[in-house]
MIGUTI-814908 format. One record per residue (C-alpha): residue in one letter; x, y, z. Coordinates in Angstrom, 2 decimals. Layout:
N
aa,u,v,w
a,X,Y,Z
...
//
This chain:
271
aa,u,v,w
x,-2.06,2.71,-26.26
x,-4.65,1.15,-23.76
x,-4.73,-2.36,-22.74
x,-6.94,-4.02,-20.56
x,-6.27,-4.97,-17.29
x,-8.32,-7.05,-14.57
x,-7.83,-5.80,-11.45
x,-9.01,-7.49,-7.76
x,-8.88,-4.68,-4.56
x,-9.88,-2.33,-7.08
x,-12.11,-0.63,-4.33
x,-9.65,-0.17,-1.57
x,-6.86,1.74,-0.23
x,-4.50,1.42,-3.31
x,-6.78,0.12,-5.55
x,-8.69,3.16,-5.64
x,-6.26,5.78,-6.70
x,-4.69,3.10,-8.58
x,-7.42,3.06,-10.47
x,-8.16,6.62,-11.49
x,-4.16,6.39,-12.25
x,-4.58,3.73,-14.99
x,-7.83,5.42,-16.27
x,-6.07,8.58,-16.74
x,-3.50,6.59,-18.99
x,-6.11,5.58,-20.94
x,-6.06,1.75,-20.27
x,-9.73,-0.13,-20.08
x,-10.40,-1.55,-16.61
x,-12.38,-4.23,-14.78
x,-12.44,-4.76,-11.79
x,-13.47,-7.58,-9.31
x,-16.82,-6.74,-8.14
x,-17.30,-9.83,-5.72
x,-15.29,-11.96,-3.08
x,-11.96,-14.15,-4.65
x,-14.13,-17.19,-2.38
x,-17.00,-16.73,-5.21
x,-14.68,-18.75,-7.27
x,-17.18,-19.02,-10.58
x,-18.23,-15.74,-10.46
x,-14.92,-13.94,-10.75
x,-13.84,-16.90,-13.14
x,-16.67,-15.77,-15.34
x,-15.67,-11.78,-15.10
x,-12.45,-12.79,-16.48
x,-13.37,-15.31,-19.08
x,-16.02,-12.52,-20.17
x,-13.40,-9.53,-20.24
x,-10.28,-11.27,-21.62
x,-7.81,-8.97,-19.59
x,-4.19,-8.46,-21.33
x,-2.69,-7.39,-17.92
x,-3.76,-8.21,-14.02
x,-3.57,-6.48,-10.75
x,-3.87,-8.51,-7.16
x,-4.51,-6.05,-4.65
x,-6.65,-8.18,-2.79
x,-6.25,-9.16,0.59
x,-9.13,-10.33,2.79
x,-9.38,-9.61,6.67
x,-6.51,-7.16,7.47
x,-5.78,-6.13,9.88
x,-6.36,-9.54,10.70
x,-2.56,-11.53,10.11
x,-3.84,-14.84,11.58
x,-2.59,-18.29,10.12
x,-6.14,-19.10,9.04
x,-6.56,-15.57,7.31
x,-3.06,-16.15,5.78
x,-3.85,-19.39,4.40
x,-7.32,-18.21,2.72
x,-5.77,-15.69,1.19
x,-2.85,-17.71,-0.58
x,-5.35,-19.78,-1.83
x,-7.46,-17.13,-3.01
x,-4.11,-16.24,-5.08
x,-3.02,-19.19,-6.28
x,-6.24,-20.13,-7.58
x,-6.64,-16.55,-9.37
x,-2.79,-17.08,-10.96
x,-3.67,-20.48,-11.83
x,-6.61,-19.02,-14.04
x,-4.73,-16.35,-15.27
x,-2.72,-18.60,-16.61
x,-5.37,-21.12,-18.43
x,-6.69,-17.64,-19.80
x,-3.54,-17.09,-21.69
x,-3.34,-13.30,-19.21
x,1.03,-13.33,-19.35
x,1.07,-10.20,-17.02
x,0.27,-9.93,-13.66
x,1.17,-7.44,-11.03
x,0.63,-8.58,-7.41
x,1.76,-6.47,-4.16
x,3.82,-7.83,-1.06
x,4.80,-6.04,2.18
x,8.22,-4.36,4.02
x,6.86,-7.05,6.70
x,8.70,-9.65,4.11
x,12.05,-7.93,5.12
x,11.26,-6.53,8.75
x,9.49,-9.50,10.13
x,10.07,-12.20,7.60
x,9.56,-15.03,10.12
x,5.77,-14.09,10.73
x,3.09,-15.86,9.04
x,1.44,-13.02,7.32
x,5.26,-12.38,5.46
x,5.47,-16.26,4.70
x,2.12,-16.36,2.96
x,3.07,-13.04,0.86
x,6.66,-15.01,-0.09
x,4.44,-18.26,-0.93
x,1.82,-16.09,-3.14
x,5.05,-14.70,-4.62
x,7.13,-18.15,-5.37
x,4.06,-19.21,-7.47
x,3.40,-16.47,-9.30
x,6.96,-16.07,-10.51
x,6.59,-20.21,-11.49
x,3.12,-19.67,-13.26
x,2.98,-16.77,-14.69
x,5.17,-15.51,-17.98
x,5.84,-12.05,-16.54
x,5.14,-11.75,-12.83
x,5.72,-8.35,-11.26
x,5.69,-8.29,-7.70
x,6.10,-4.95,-5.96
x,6.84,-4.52,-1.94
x,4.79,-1.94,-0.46
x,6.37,0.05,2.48
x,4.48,2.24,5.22
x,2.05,3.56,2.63
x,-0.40,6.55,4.29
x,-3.06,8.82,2.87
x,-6.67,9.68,2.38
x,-8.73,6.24,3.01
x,-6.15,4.69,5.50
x,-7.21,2.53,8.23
x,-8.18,5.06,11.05
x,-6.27,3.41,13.64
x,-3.14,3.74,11.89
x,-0.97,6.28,13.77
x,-1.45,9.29,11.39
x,-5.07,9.55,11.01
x,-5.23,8.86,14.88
x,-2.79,11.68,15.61
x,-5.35,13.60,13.20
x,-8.25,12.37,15.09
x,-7.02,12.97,18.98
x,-5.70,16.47,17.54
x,-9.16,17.72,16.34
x,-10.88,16.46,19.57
x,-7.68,18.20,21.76
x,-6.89,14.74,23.23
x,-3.49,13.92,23.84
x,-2.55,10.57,21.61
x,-0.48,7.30,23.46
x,2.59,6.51,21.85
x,3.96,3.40,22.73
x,7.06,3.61,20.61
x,8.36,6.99,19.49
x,11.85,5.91,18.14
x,9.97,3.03,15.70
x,10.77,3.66,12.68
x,8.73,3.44,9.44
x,9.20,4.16,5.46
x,6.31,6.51,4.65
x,5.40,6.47,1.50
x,2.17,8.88,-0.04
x,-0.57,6.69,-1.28
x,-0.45,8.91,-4.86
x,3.13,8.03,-5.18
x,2.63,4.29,-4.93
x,-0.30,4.48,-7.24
x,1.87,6.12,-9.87
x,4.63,3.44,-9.35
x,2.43,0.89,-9.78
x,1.02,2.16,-13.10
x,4.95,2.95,-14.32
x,5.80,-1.08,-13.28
x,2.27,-2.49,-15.12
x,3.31,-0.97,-17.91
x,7.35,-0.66,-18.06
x,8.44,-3.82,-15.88
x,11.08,-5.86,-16.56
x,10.15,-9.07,-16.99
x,9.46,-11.01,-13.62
x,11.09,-8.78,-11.39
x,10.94,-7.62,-7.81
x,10.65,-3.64,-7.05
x,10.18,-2.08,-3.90
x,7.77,1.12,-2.97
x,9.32,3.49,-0.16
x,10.81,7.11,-0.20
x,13.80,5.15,0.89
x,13.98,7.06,4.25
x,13.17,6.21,7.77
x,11.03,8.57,9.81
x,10.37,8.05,13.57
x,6.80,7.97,14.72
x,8.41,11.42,17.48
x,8.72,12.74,14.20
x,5.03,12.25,12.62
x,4.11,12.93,16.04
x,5.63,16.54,15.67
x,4.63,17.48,12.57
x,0.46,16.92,13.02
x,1.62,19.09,16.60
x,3.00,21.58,14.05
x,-0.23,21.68,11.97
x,-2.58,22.05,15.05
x,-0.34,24.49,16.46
x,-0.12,21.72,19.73
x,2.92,22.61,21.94
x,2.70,20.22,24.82
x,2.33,16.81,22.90
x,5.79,16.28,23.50
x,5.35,15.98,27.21
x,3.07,12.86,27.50
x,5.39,10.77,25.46
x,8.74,11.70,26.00
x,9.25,9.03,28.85
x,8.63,6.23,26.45
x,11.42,4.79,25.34
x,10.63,1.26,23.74
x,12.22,1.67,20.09
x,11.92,-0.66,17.03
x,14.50,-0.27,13.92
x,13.37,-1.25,10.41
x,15.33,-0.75,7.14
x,13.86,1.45,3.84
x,12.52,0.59,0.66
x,15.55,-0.16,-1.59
x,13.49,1.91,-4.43
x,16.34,1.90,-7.10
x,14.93,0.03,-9.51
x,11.90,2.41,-9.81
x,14.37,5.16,-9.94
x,15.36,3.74,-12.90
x,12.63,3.91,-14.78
x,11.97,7.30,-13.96
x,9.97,7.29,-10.44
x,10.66,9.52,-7.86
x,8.21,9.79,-4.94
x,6.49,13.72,-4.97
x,4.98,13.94,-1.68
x,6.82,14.70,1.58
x,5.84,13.66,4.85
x,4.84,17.26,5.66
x,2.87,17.81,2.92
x,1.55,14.11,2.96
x,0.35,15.16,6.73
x,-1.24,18.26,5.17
x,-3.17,16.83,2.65
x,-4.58,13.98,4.99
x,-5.58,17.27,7.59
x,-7.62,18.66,4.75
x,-8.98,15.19,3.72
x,-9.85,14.78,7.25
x,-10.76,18.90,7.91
x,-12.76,20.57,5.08
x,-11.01,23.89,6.41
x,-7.44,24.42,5.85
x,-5.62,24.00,9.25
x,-4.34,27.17,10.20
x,-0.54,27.25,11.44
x,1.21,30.18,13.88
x,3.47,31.33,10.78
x,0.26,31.46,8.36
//
């Protein structure tokens, strides 16, 4: 049965397949049409709609990780959980970042952990869920795998600063569908993290989008680099648990943003 749920970033990145995801579940939506500063606006959305469940996806200025950005944006939160709260809304689903465990010193981490330590003291069932490398259709362009797409289709060979770094890459479908399974099967104010649980090297995204373009000397204008940067996987257990397991493989991830990207299938040597 469908409940309602009030959701803020419903427009962006996740929000957006997120969205169609809940819909297709057959839960009632509203989302935040204006900015978390417009304080009695959205105050008034949520008064008006009387949400049984919340999403926070919002998260103004990235890629912008700045102290002053940081700070905005726990306010934003803490006013929004604060409200939440008054409204009698008991839960609320908010998003951190793998930057909490790979660069936990950093501001942008800190003000994630802060937006996290009050929801878990506000809020009666506060679900926070750590987002890994997450990739797909809508993705910032200057991200490395929509770049590699981009320098590919114009036969420009891409700069890679740091082949060995390492990332989790998780599809953007897969996290929408784990976020749907922890709105609506959580244990109570718990802590999950999104990831395929793997660690992929950007050499090796680098040689798959080669692969798809049917590029051979790619390899040669980055294979002096050798600045590398280790980071750890998504411990993704606890979504196992429940009955997740992420779908989408790097290589077909890569595929799917190629035909995003290319209305045309890209045509390989094999095919």
């Amino acid at each position: 049965m469908g409940v309602k749920i009030f959701i803020t970033g419903g427009t962006g990145f996740i929000g957006t397949p997120l969205v169609k995801k809940l819909q297709e579940r057959g839960h009632f939506l509203k989302l935040l049409s204006c900015d978390l500063a417009e304080t009695e606006k959205w105050k008034k959305e949520i008064e008006e709609f009387k949400p049984d469940a919340a999403v926070h996806l919002a998260w103004e200025g990235l890629p912008d990780y700045g102290v002053e950005m940081s700070k905005k944006n726990i306010k934003y939160s803490l006013d929004l959980f604060n409200f939440l709260k008054e409204m009698g809304c008991k839960t609320v689903l908010s998003v951190g970042s793998a930057f909490e465990k790979t660069n936990p010193e950093d501001i942008f981490p800190v003000a994630k952990k802060i937006v996290n330590f009050w929801g878990k003291a506000v809020i009666e069932n506060f679900i926070w869920a750590r987002i890994f490398y997450v990739y797909g259709p809508g993705q910032r362009e200057t991200s490395l795998i929509p770049y590699l797409i981009r320098c590919a289709k114009k036969g420009e060979n891409p700069e890679i600063n740091n082949p060995l770094a390492q990332q989790d890459y998780i599809y953007i479908d897969d996290v929408a569908e784990a976020l749907a399974l922890l709105l609506e099967k959580s244990e109570k104010s718990k802590e999950y993290e999104i990831g395929w649980g793997k660690l992929i090297p950007n050499q090796e995204i680098v040689n798959i989008v080669a692969k798809e373009f049917s590029i051979k000397d790619w390899q040669k204008n980055i294979e002096k680099l050798e600045k590398s940067e280790f980071v750890r996987p998504a411990e993704n257990s606890g979504l196992k648990a429940m009955g997740w397991e992420p779908k989408i493989s790097i290589e077909e991830g890569i595929q799917k943003m190629i035909n995003h990207y290319s209305p045309s299938p890209v045509l390989r040597d094999e095919d």
